[in-house]
C-alpha positions as a Markdown table, in Angstrom:
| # | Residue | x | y | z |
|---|---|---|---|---|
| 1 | Unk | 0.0 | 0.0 | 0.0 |
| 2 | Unk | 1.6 | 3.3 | -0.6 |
| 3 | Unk | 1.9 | 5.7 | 1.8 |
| 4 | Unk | -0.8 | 8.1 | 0.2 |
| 5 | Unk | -3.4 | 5.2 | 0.1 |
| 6 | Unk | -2.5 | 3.9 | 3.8 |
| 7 | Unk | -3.0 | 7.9 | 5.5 |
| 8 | Unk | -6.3 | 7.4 | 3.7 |
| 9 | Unk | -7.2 | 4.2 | 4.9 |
| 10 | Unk | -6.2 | 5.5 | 8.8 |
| 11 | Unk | -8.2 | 8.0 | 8.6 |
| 12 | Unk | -10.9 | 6.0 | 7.2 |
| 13 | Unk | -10.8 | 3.8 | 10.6 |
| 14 | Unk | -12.5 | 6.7 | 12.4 |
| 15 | Unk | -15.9 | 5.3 | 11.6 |
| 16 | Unk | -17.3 | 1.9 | 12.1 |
| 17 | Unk | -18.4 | 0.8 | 8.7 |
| 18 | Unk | -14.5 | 0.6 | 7.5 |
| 19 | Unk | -13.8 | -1.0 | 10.8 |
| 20 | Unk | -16.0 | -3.7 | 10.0 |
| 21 | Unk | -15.2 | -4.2 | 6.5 |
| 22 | Unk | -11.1 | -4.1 | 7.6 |
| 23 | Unk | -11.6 | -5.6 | 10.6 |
| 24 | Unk | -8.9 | -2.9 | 11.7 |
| 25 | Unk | -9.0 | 0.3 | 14.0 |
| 26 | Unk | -6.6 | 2.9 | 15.5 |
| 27 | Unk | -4.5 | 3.0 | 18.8 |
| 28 | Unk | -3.3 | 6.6 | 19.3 |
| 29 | Unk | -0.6 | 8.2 | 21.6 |
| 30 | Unk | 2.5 | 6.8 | 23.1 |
| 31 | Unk | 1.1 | 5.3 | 26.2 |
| 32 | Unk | -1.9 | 3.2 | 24.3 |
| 33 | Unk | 0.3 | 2.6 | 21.5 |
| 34 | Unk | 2.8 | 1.2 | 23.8 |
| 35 | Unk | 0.1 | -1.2 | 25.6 |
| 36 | Unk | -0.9 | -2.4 | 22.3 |
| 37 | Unk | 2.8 | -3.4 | 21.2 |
| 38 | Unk | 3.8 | -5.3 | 24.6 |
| 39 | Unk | 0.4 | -7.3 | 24.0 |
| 40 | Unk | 1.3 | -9.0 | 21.4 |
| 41 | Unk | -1.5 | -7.4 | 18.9 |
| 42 | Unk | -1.1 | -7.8 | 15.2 |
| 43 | Unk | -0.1 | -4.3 | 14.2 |
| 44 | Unk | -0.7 | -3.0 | 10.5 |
| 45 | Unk | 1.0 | 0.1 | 10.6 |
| 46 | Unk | 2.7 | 2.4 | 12.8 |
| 47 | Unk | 2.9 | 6.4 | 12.2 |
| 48 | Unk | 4.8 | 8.3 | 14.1 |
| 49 | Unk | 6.1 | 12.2 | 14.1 |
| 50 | Unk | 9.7 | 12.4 | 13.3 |
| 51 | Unk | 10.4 | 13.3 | 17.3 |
| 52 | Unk | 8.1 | 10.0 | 18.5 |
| 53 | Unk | 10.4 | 7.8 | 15.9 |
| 54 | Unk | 13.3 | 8.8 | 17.3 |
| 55 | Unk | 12.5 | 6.8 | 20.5 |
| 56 | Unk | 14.2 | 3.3 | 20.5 |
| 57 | Unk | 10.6 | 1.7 | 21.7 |
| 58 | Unk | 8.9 | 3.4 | 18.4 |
| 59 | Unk | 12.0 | 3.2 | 16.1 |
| 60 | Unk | 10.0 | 0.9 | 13.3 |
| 61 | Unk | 7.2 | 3.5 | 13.0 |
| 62 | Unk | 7.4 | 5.1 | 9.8 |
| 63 | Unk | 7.3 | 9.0 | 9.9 |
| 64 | Unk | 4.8 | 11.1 | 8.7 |
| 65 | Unk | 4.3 | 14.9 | 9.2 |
| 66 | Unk | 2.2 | 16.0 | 11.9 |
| 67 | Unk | -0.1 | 17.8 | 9.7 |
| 68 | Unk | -1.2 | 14.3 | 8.2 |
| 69 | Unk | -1.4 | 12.6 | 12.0 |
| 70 | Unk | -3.5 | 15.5 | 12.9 |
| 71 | Unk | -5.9 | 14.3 | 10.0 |
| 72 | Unk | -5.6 | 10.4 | 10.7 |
| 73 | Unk | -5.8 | 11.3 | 14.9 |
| 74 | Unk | -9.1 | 11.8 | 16.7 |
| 75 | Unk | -7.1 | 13.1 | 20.2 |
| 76 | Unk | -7.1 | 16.7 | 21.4 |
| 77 | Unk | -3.2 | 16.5 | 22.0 |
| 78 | Unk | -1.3 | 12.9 | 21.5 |
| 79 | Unk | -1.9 | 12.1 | 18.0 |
| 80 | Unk | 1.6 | 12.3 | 17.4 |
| 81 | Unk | 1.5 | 8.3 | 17.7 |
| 82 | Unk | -1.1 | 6.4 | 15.7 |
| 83 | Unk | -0.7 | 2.7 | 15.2 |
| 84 | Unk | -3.2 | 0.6 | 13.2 |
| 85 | Unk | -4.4 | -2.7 | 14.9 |
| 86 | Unk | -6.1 | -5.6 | 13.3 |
| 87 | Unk | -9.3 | -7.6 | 15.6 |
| 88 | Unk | -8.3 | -10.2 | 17.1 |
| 89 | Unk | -10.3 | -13.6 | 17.0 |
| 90 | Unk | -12.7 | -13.8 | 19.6 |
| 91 | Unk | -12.8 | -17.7 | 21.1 |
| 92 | Unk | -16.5 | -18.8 | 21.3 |
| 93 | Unk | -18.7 | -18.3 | 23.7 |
| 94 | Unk | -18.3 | -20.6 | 27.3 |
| 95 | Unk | -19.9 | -20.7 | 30.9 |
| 96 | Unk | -18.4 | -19.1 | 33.7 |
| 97 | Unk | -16.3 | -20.8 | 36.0 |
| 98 | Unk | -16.4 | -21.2 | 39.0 |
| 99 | Unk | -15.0 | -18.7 | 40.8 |
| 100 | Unk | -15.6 | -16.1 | 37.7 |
| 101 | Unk | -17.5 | -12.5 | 38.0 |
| 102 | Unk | -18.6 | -11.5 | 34.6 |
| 103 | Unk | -19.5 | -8.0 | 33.3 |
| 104 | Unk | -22.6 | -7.6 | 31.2 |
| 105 | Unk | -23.6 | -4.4 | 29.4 |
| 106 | Unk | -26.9 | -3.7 | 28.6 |
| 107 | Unk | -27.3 | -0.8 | 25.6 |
| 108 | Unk | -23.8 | 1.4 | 26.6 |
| 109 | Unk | -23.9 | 3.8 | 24.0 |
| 110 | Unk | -21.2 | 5.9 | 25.0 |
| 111 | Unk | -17.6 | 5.2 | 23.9 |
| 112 | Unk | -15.8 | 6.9 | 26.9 |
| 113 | Unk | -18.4 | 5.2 | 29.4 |
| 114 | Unk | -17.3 | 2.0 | 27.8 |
| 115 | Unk | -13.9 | 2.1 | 27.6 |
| 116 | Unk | -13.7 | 2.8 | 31.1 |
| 117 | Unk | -15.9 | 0.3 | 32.5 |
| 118 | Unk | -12.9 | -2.0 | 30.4 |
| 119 | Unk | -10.4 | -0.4 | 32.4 |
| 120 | Unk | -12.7 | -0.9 | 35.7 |
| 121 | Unk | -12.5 | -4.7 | 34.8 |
| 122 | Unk | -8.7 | -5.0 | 33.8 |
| 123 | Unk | -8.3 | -3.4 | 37.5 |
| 124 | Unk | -10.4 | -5.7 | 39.4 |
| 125 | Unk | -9.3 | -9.0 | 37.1 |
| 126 | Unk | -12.4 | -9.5 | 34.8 |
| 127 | Unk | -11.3 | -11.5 | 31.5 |
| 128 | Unk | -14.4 | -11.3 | 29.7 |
| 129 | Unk | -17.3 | -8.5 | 29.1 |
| 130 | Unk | -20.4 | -9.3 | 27.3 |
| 131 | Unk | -22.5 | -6.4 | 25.8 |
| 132 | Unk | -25.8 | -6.6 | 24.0 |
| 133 | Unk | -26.0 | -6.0 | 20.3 |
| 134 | Unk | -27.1 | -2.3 | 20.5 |
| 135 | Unk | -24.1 | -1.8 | 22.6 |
| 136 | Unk | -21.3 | 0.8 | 21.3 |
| 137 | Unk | -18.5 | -0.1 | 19.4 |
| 138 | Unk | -15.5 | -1.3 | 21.1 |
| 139 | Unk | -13.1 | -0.1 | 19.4 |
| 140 | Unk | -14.3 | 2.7 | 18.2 |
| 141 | Unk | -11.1 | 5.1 | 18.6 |
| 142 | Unk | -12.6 | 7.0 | 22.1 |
| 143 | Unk | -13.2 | 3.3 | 23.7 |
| 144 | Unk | -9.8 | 2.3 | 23.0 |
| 145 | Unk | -8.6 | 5.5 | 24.4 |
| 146 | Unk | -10.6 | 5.5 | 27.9 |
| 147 | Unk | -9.6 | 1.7 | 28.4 |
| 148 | Unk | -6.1 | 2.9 | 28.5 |
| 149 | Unk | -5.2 | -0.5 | 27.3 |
| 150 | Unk | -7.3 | -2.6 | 28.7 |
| 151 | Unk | -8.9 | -3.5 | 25.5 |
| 152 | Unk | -5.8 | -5.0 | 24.9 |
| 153 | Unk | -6.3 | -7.5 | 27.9 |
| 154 | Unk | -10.2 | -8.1 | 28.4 |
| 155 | Unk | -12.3 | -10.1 | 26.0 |
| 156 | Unk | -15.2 | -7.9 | 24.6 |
| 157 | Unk | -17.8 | -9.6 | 23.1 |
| 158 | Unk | -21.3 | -8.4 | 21.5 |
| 159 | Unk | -24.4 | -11.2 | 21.5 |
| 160 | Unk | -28.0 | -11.2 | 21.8 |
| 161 | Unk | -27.5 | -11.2 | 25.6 |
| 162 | Unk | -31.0 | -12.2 | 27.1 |
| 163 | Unk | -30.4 | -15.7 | 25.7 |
| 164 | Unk | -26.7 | -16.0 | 27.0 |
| 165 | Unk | -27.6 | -14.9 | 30.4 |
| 166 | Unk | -30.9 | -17.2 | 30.4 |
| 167 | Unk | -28.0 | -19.7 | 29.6 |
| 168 | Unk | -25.9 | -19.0 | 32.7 |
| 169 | Unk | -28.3 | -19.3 | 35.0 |
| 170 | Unk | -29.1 | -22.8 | 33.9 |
| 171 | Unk | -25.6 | -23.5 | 34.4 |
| 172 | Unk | -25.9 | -22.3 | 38.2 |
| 173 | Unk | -24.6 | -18.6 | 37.9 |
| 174 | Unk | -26.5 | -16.1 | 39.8 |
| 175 | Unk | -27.4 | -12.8 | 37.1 |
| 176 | Unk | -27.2 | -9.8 | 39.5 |
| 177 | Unk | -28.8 | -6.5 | 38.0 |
| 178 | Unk | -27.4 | -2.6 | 38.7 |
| 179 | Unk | -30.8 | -1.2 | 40.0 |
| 180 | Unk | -32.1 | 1.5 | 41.9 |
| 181 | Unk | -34.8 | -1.0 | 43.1 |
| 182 | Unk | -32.4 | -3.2 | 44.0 |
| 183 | Unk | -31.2 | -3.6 | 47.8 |
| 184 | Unk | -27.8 | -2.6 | 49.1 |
| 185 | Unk | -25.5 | -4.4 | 47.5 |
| 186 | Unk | -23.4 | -4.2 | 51.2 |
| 187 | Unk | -26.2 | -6.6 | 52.6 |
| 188 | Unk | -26.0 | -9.4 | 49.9 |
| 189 | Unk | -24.2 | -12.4 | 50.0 |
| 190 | Unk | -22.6 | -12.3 | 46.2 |
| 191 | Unk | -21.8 | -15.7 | 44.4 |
| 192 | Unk | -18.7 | -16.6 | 43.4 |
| 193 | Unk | -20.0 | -17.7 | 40.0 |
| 194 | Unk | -21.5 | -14.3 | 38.9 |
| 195 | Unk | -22.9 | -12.1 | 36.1 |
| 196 | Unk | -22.6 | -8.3 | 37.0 |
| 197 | Unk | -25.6 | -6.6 | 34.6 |
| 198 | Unk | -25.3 | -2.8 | 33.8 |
| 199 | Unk | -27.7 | -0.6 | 31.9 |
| 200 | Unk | -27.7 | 2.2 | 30.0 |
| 201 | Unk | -28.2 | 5.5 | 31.8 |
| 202 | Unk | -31.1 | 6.7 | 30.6 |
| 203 | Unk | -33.2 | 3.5 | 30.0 |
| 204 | Unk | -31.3 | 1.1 | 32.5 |
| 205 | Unk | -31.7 | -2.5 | 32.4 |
| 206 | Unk | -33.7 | -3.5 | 28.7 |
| 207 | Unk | -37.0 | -5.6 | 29.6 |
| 208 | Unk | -35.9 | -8.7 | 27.8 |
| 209 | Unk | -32.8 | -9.0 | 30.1 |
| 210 | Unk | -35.2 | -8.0 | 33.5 |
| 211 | Unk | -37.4 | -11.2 | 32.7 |
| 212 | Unk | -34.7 | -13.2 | 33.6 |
| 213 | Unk | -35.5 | -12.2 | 37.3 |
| 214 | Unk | -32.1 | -11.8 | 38.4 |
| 215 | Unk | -31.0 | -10.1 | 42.1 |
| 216 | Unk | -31.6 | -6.7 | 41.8 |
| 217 | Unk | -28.6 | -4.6 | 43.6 |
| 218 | Unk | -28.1 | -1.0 | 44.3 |
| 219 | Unk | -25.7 | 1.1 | 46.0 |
| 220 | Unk | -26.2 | 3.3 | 48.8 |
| 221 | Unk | -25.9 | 6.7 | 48.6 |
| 222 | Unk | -27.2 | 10.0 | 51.3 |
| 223 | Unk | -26.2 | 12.7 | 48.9 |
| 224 | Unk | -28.8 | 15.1 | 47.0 |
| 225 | Unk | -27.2 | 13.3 | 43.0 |
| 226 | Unk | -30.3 | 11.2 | 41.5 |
| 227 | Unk | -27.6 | 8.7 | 40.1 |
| 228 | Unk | -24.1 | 7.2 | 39.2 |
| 229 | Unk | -22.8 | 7.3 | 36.0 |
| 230 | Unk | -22.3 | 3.4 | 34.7 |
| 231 | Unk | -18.5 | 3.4 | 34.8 |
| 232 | Unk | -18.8 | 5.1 | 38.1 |
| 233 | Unk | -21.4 | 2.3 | 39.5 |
| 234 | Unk | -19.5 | -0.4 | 38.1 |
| 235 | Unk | -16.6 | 0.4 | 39.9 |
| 236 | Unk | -18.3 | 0.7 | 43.2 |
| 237 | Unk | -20.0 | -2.3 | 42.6 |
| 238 | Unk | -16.8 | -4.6 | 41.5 |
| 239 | Unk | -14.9 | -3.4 | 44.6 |
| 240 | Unk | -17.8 | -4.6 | 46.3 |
| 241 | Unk | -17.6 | -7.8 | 44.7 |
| 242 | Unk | -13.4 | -8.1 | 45.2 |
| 243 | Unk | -13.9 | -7.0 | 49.3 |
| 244 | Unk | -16.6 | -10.2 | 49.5 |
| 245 | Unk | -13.9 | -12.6 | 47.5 |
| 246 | Unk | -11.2 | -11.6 | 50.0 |
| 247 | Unk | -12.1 | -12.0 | 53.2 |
């Protein structure tokens, strides 16, 4: 591909239709870019300014003016870096362990949102995240940013997840919902072989996924703020989760 073609196809990868059909998508800035390359990622291309190059952990990226990066780059400041990754091949889809808490996502539209619930679950050791079909895009360039890598290390899936979860809870895992309706989540006595269910913002939990009857769990709050966020609630309610399998 010469270098003229490739810029374009980079800067092609900023929307989801010529993600799909590449099966590619961009890692930008030095500290991402460098997360991608110690995992072990396929890399397509690397572009780099000619001052980023000059470091001995980005000397194979090939140079480009800063003026083109700018173009390719979707970051306010740090598009100075831009590598392009391929997918990887996701294994198929298995039953929980165990021992193993498992995050669902119910319709997260948001990229940021998304990418840092990934980071929430690389922190607290979730492998695998399952979102439902409307979900966002996961690698939609703002995702990969907020995971801060953790895409790189957490297996993000997309499936019609009603069906999965109906699934799971055949196979003795106990589905536990995010819900303001739900009781403290301090007071309940969390499996070890969990699902972890979080909604959408502004419609929460979708009605096929409720019918499954899962526990319903909230957290406590005695502020005057109607609600968490959902990366903010997942955190609270994974730490939650970690104090219970640690005592």
């Amino acid at each position: 591909m010469s270098t003229k073609a490739l810029l374009k196809h980079a800067r092609s990868l900023q929307q989801k239709k010529f993600r799909d059909e590449s099966g590619e998508f961009l890692v930008q800035g030095p500290k991402v870019v460098g997360e991608l390359l110690a995992s072990g990622w396929p890399v397509t291309a690397l572009l780099a300014s000619a001052a980023v190059a000059a470091r001995a952990q980005f000397a194979k990226a090939d140079v480009v003016p800063e003026h083109e990066l700018e173009r390719i780059g979707t970051l306010e400041s740090g598009n100075e870096l831009i590598a392009i990754a391929r997918k990887p091949e996701l294994p198929g889809i298995t039953d929980l362990e165990q021992d193993e808490l498992l995050l669902a996502l119910d319709g997260i539209t948001d990229p940021g949102n998304l990418g840092t619930v990934l980071r929430i679950a690389d922190w607290f050791g979730i492998r695998r995240v399952w979102c439902s079909a409307g979900s966002v895009d996961p690698y939609n360039p703002k995702c990969v940013q907020a995971s801060m890598g953790a895409i790189f290390r957490v297996e993000v899936q997309h499936l019609e997840l009603s069906a999965i979860l109906a699934r799971q809870q055949k196979a003795g895992a106990v589905i536990y919902m995010a819900s303001m309706e739900g009781g403290s989540v301090f007071a309940e006595h969390l499996a070890p072989k969990a699902v972890l269910v979080m909604g959408s913002e502004s419609h929460g939990i979708s009605p096929e996924v409720r019918k499954l009857k899962g526990t319903l769990i909230s957290i406590p709050g005695k502020g005057g703020s109607e609600s968490l966020n959902v990366a903010m609630a997942t955190s609270a309610l994974c730490m939650e989760f970690a104090r219970q399998r640690n005592l």
